[in-house]
VOVOVO-503649 format. One line per 10 residues: number of its first residue (from 0); for each residue z, x, y of N, C-alpha, C. Coordinates in steps of 0.1 Angstrom, whole numbers, plus 5000, padded with zeros to 4 digits. Each point is the difference from the previous one (the first is absolute). Layout:
BEGIN
NUM = Z,X,Y,Z,X,Y,Z,X,Y ~ ...
END
This chain:
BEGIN
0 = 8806,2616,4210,4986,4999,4997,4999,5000,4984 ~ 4995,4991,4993,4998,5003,4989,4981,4999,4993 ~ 4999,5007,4993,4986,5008,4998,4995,4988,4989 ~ 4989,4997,5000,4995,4990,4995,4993,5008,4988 ~ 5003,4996,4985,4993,5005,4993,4992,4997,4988 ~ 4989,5004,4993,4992,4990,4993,5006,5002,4985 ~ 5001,4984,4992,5003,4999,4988,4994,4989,4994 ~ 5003,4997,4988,4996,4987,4996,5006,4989,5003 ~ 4985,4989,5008,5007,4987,5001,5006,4992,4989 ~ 5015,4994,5004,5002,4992,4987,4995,4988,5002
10 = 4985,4995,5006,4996,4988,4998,4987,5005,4992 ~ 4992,5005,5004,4984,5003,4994,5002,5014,4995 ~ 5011,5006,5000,4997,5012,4990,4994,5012,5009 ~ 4992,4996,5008,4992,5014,5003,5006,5011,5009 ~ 4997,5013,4998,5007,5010,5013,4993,4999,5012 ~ 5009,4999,5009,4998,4995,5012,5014,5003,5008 ~ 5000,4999,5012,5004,5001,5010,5012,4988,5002 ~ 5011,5003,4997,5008,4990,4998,5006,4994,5019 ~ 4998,4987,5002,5005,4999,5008,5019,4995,5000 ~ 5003,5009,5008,5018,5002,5003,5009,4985,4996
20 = 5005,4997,5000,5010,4993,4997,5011,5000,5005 ~ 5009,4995,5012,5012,4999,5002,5012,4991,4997 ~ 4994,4992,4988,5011,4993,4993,5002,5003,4984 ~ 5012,5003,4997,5001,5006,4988,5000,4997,4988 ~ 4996,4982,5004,5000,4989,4987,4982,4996,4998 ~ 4992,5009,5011,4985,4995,5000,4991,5014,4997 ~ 4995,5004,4991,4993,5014,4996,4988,4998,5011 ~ 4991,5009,5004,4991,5006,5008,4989,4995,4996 ~ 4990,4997,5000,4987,4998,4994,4990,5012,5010 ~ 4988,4998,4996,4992,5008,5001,4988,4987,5013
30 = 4994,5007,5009,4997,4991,5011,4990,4989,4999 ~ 4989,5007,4983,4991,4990,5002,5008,4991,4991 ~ 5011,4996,4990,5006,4991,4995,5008,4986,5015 ~ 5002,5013,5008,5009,4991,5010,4988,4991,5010 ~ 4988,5008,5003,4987,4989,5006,5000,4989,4989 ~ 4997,5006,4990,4997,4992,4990,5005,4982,5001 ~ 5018,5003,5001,5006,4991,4997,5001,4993,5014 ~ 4999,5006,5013,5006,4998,5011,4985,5001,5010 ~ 4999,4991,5006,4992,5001,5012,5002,5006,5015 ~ 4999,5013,5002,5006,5009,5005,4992,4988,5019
40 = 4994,4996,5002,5001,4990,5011,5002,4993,5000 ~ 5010,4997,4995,5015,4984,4999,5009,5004,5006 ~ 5003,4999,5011,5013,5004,5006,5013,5000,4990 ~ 4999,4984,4996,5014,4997,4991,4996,5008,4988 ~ 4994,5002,4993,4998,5011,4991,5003,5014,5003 ~ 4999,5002,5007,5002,5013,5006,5015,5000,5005 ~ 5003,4990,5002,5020,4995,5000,5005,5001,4989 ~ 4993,4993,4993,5004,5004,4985,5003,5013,4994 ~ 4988,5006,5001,5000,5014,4993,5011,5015,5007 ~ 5002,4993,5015,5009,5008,5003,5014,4996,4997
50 = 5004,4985,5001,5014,4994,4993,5003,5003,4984 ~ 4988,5005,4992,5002,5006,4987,4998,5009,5001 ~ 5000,5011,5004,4999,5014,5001,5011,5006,5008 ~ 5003,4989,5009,5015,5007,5009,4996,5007,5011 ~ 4990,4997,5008,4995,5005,5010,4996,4996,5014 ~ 5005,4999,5007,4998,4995,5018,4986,4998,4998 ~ 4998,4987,5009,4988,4995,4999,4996,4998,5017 ~ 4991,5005,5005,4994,5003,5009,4985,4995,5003 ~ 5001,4986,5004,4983,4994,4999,4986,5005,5009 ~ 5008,5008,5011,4988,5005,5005,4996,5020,4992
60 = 5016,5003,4993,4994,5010,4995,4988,5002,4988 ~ 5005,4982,4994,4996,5001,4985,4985,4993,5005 ~ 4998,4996,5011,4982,4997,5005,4994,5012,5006 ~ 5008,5007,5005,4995,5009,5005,4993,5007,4987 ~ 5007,5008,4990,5001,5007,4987,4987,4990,4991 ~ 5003,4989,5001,4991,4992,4988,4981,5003,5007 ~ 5002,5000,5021,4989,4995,4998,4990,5020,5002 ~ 5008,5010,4995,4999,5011,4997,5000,5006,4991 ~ 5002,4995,4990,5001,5003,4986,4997,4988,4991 ~ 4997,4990,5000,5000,4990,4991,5008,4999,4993
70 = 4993,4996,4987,5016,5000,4988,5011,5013,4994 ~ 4992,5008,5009,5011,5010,4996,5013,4998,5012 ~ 4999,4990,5007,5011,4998,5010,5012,5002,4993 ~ 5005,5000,4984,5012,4997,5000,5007,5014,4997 ~ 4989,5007,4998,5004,5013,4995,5004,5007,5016 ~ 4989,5000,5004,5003,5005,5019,5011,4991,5005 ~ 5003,4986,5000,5014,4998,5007,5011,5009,4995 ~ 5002,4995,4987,5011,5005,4995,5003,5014,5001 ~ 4987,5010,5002,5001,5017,5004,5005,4998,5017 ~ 4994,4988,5005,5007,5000,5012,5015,5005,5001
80 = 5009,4995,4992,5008,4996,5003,5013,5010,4995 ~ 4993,5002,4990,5007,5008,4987,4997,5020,5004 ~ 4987,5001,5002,4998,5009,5005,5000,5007,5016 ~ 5011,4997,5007,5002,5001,5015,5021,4998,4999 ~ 5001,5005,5009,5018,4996,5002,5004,4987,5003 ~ 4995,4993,5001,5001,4982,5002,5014,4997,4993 ~ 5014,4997,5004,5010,5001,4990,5000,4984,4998 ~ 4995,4992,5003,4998,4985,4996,4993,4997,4990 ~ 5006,5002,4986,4991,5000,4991,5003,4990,4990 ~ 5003,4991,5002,5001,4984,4995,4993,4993,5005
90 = 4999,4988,4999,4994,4988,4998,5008,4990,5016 ~ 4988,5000,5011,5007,4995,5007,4988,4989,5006 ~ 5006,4987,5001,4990,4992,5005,5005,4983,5008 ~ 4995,4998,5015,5009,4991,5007,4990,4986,5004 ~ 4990,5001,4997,4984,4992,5001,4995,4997,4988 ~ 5007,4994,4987,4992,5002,4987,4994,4986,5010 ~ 5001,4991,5006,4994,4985,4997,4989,5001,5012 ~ 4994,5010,5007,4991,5003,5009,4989,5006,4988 ~ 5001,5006,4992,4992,5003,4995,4989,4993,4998 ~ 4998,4994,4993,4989,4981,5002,4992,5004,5011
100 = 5005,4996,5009,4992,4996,5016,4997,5017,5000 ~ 5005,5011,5000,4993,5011,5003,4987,5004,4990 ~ 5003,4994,4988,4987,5001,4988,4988,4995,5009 ~ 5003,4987,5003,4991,4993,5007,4993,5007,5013 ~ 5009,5006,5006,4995,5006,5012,4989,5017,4995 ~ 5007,5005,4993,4994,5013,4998,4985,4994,4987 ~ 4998,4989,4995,4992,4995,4994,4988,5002,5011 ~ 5007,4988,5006,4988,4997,5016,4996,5016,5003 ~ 5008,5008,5003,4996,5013,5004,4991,5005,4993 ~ 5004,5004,4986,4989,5005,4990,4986,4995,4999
110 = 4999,4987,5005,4986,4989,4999,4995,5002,5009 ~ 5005,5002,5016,4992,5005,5008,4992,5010,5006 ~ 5011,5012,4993,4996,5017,5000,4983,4996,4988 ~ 5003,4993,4990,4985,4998,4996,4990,4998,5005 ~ 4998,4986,5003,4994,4994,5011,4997,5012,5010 ~ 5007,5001,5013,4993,5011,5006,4994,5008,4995 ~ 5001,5005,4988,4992,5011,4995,4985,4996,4999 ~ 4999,4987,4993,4992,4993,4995,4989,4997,5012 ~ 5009,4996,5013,4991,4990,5010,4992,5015,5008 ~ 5011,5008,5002,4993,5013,5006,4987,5003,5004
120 = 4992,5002,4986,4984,4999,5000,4994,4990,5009 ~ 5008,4989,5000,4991,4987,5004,5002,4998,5015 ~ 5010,5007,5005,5005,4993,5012,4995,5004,5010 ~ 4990,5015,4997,4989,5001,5017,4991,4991,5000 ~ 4992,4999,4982,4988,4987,5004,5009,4988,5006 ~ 5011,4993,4996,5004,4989,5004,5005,5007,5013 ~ 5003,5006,5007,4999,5005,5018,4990,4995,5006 ~ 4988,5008,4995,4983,4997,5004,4997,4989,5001 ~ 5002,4994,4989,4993,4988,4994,5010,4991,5014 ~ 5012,4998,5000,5006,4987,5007,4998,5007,5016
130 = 4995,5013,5004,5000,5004,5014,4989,4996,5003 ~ 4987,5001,4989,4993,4990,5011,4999,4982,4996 ~ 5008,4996,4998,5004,4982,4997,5004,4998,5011 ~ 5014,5004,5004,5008,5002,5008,5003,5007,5014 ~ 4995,5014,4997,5001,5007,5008,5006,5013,4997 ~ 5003,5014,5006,5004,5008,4997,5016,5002,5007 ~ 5002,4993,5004,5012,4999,5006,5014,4993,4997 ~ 5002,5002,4983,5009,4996,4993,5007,5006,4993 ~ 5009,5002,4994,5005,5011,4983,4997,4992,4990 ~ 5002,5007,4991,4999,4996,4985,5004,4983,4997
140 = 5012,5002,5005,5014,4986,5000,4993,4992,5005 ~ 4993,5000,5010,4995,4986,5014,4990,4999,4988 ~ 4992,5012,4998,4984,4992,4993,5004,4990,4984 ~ 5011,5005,4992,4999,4991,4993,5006,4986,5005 ~ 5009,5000,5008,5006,4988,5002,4988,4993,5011 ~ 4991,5006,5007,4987,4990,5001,4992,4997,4990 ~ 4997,5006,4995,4992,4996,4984,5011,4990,4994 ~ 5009,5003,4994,5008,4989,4993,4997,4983,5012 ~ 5008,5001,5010,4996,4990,5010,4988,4996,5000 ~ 4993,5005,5002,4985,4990,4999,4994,4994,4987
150 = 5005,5009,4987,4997,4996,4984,5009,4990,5004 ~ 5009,5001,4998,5010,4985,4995,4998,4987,5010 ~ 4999,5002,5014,4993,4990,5008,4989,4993,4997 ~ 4994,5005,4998,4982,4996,4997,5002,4992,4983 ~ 5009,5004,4991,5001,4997,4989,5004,4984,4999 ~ 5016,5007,5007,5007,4985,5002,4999,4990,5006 ~ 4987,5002,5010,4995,4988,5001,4985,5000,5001 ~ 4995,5003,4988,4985,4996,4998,4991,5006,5015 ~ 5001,5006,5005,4990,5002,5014,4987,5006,4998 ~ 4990,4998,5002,4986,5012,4997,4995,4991,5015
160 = 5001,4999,5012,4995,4999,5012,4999,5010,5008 ~ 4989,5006,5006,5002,5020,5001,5006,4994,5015 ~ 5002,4989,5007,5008,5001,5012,5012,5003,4998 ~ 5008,4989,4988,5011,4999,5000,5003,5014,4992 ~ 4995,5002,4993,5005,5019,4996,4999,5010,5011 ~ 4991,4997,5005,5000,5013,5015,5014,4994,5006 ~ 5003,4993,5003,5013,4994,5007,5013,5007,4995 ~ 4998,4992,4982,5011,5007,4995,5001,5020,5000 ~ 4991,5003,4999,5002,5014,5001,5004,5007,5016 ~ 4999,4990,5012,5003,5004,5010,5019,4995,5004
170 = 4998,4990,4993,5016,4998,4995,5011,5011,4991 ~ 4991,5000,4992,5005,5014,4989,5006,5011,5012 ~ 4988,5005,5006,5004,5010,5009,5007,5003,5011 ~ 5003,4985,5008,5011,4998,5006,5015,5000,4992 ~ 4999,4996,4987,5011,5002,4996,5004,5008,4999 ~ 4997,5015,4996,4997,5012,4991,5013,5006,5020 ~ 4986,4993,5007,5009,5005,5017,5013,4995,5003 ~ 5002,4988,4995,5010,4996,5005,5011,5007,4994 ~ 4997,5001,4984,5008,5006,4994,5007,5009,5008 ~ 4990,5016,5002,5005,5011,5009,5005,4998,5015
180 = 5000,4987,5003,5007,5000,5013,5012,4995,4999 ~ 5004,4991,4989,5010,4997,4997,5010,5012,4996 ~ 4992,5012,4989,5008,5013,4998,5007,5006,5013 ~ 4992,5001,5011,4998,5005,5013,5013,4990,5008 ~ 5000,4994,4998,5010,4985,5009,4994,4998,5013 ~ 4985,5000,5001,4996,4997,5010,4997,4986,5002 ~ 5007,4996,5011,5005,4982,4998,4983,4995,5007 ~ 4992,5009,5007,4990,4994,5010,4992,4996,4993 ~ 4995,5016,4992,4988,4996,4988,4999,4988,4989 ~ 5019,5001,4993,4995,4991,4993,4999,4984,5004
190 = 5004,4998,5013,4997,4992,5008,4983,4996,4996 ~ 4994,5010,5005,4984,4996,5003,4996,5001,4985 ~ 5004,5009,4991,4994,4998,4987,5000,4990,4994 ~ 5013,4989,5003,5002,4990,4992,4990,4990,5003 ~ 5002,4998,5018,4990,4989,5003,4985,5004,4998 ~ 4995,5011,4995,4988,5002,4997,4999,4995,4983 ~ 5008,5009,4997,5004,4993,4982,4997,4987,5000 ~ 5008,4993,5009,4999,4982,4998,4987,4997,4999 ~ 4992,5002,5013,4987,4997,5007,4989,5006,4988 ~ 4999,5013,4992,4988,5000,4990,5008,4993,4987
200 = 5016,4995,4996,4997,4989,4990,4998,4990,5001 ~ 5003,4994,5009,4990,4987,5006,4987,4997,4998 ~ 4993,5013,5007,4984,5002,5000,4996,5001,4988 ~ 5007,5005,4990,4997,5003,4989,5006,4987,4991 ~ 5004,4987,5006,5008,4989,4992,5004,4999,4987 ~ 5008,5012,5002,5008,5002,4984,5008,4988,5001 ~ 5010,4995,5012,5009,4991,5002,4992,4992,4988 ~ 4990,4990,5007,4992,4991,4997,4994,5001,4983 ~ 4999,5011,4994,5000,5004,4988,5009,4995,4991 ~ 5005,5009,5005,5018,5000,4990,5002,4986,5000
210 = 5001,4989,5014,5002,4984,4990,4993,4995,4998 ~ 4988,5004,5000,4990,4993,4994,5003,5006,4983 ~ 5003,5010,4996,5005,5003,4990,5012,4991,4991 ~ 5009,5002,5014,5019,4997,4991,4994,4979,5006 ~ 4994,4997,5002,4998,4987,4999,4992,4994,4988 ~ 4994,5008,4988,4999,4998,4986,5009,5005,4991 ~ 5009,5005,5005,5011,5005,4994,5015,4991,4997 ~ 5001,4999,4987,5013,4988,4997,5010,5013,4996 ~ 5012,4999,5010,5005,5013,5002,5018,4992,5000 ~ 5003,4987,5001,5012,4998,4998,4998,4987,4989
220 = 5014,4995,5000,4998,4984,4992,4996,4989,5007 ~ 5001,5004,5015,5002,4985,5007,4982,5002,4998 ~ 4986,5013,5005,4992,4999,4992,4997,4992,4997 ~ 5004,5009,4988,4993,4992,4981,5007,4982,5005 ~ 5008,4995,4998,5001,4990,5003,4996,4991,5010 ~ 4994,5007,5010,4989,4991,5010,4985,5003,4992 ~ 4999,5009,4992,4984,5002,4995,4999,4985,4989 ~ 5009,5002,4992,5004,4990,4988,4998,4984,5007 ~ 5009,4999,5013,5001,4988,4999,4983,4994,5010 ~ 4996,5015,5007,4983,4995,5007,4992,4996,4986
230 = 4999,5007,4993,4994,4998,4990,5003,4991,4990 ~ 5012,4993,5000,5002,4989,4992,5004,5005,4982 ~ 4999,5016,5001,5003,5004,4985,4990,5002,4995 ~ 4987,4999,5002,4984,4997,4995,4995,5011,5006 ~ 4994,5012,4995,4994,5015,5002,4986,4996,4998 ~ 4992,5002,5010,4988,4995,4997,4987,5008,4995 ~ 5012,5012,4999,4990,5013,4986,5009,4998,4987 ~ 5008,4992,4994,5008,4997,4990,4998,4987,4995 ~ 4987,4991,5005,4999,4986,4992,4991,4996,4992 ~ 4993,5011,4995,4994,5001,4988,4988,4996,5007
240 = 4996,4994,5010,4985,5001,5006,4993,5012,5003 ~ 4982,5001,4996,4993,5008,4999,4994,4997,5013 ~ 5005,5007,5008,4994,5001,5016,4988,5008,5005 ~ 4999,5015,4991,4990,5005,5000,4991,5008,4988 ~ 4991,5010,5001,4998,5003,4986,5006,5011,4995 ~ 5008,5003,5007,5011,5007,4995,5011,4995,4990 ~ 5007,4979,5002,5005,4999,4992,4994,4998,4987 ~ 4986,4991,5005,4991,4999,4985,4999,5009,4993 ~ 5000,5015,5007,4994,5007,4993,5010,5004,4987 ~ 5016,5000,5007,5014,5002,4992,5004,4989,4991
250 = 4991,4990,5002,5003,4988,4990,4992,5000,4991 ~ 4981,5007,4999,4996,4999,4993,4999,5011,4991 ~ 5007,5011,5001,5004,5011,4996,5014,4993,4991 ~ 5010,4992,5006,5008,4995,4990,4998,4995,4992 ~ 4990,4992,5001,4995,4990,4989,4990,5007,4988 ~ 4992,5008,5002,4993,5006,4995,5007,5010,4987 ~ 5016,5009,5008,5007,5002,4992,5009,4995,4990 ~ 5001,4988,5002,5011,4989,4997,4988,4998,4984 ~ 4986,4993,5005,4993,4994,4991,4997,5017,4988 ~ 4999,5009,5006,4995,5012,4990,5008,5002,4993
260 = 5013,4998,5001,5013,5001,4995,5002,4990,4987 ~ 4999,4986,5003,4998,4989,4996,4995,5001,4989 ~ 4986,5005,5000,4986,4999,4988,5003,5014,4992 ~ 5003,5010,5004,5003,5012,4993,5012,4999,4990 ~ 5009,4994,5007,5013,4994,4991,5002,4991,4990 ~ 4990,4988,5005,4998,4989,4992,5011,4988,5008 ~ 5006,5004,5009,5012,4992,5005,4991,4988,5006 ~ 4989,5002,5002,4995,4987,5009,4998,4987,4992 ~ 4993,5006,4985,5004,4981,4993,5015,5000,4997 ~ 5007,5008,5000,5018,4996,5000,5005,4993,5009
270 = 4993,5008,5012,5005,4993,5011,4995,4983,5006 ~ 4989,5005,4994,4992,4982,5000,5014,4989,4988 ~ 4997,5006,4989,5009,4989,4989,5009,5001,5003 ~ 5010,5003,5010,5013,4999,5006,5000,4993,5013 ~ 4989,4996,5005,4995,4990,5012,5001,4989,4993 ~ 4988,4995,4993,4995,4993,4992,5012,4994,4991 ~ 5012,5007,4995,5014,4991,4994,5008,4995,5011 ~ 5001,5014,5014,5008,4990,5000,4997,4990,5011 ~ 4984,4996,5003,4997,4988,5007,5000,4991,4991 ~ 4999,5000,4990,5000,4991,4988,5016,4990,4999
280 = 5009,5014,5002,5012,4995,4999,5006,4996,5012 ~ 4996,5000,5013,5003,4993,5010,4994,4991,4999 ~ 4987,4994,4998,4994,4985,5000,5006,4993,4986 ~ 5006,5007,4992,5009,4993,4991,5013,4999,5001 ~ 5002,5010,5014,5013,4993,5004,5004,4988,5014 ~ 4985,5003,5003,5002,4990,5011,4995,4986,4992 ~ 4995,5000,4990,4996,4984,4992,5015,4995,5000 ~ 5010,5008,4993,5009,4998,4993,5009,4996,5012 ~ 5001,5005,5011,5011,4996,5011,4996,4986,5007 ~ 4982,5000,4999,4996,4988,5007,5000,4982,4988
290 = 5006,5007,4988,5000,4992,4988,5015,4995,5005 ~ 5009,5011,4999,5012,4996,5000,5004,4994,5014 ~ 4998,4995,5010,5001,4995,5010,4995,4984,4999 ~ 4991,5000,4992,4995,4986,4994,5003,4992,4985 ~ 5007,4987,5001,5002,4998,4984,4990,4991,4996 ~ 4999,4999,4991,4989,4994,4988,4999,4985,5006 ~ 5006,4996,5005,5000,4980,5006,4991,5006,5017 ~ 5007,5006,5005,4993,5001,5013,4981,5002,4997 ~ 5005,5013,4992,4983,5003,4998,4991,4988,4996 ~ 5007,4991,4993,4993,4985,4993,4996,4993,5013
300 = 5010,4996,5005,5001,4992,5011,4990,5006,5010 ~ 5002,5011,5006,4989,5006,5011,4985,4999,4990 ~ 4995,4999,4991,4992,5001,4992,4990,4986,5003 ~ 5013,4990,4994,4995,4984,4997,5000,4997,5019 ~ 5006,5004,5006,4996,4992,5016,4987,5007,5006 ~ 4993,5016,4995,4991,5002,5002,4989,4997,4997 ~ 5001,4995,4978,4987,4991,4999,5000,4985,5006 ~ 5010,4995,4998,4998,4984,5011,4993,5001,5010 ~ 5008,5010,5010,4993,4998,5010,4985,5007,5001 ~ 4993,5006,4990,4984,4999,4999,4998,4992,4995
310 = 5004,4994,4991,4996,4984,4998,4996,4987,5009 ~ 5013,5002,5010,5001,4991,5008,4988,5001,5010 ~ 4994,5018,5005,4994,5001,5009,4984,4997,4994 ~ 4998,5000,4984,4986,5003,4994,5000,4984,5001 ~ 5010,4991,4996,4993,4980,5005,5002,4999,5011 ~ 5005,5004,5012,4998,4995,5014,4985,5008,4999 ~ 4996,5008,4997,4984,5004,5006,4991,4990,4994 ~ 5001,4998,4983,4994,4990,4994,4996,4985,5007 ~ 5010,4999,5006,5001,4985,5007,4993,4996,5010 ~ 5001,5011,5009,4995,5005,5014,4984,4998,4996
320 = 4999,5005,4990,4983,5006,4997,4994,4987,4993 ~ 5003,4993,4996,4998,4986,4993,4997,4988,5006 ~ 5007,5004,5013,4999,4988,5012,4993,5002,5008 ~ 4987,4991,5000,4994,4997,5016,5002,4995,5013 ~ 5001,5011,5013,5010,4991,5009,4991,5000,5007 ~ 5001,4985,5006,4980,4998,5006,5015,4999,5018 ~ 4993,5009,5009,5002,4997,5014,5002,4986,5006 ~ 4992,4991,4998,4999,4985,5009,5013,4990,4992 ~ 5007,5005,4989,5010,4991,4994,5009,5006,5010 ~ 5001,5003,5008,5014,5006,5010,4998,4995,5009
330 = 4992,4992,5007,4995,4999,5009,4991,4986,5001
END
């Protein structure tokens, strides 16, 4: 047995309560330095602090101790161990790589002991409250898992029809039965529960729901590649037509911003004299392509056979118009 006694920590100085040490190359610290450093609900921490101290590590002792003492657990293990005939007084450990998944597990544990605490208050009104929805002839378990069942049903598929919800909730409650006949292995009931199950989702045409659902639903490639190729590639809320006054109203809201922007900035006559060059410079470049495709003889030539021929057409009229053609000379 050795007697635990108070001195000064060599980390913070202060007198305190030295916790023990069983290795001879690691000094003792004082317990609120060792919380300090170490999160006394880390398993592997707590592996730790016993593989540097030199002390058998015991995970249900050191949860037991932690969830009875808090941070002073390391002081109470180690009096465990030190203070009692225990002749195993090294460092012994055959599970370091479990530690992880047991963090995890005693986590979950710690979160739930809250929770219950927490739901406690609430859980007779939520008794009351779902015994008369439902009925009084359920536990706690059945009533939330009919409440969840009916929220997420009604959700998942859009329903507000008070037939088709009465249905579903008489479905809910066959399930809730079948469930406990299934616990039971009673092969008759769940016989009849199922075919009743069938019969109110039917009635209640969730079937009929759900693909009327997953039938707007592009859920693989082959899909999207039959949507693509019905549609031709052309989205007919994507082609820039104003179909209702909804798009006008997003277009004239664009435009409005675009122009305020414009005039506040000054960008708008910028943006004009950068129209205005470079239409200039395309009609001076299309002179120039339509120039160079034609040489200087052709242009002459198509020129002189277009005045001739108004020439030619201005004296055949002259001629016509000059001559009297009397009918009885033909004749």
């Amino acid at each position: 047995m050795i007697e635990f006694k108070t001195s000064k920590c060599p980390k913070c100085g202060r007198l305190a309560e030295i916790v023990f040490s069983n290795n001879p190359i690691s000094p003792g610290l004082c317990n609120k330095c060792l919380a300090k450093e170490l999160d006394p609900t880390n398993l592997q921490q707590a592996d730790f602090f016993c593989r540097t101290y030199n002390i058998p590590f015991d995970p249900t002792k050191w949860i037991e101790l932690q969830q009875k003492c808090g941070d002073n657990v390391f002081t109470q293990y180690t009096k465990f161990y030190f203070e009692t005939d225990n002749k195993t007084l090294y460092f012994q450990r055959v599970t370091a790589d479990l530690w992880g998944k047991a963090n995890e597990e005693w986590e979950q544990a710690r979160t739930f002991e809250v929770l219950l605490d927490r739901v406690a208050p609430l859980k007779k009104s939520f008794m009351e409250r779902n015994a008369t929805k439902w009925g009084p002839n359920y536990t706690f378990d059945e009533y939330v898992k009919l409440e969840n069942l009916l929220i997420s049903t009604l959700r998942a598929n859009d329903i507000t029809n008070p037939l088709q919800i009465d249905a579903i909730k008489k479905a809910c409650t066959i399930s809730v039965a079948l469930d406990r006949a299934i616990m039971d292995g009673d092969a008759k009931a769940m016989k009849e529960l199922s075919s009743a199950y069938a019969g109110f989702v039917k009635t209640a045409q969730i079937d009929n729901v759900i693909a009327a659902a997953n039938s707007d639903v592009i859920s693989t490639v082959a899909d999207l590649a039959d949507e693509i190729e019905r549609c031709g590639g052309q989205y007919k809320y994507y082609d820039g037509v104003e179909r209702d006054i909804v798009d006008k109203t997003i277009n004239d809201i664009k435009k409005y911003i675009r122009d305020l922007v414009q005039d506040c900035t000054g960008l708008s006559t910028i943006f004009e004299n950068i129209s205005q060059t470079y239409q200039a410079s395309v009609e001076n470049q299309a002179a120039k392509d339509a120039q160079a495709e034609l040489s200087i003889e052709e242009i002459i030539q198509d020129s002189a056979a277009a005045a001739n021929h108004a020439l030619d057409t201005e004296l055949e009229k002259q001629t016509l118009d000059g001559v009297d053609i009397d009918d009885d000379d033909y004749f």
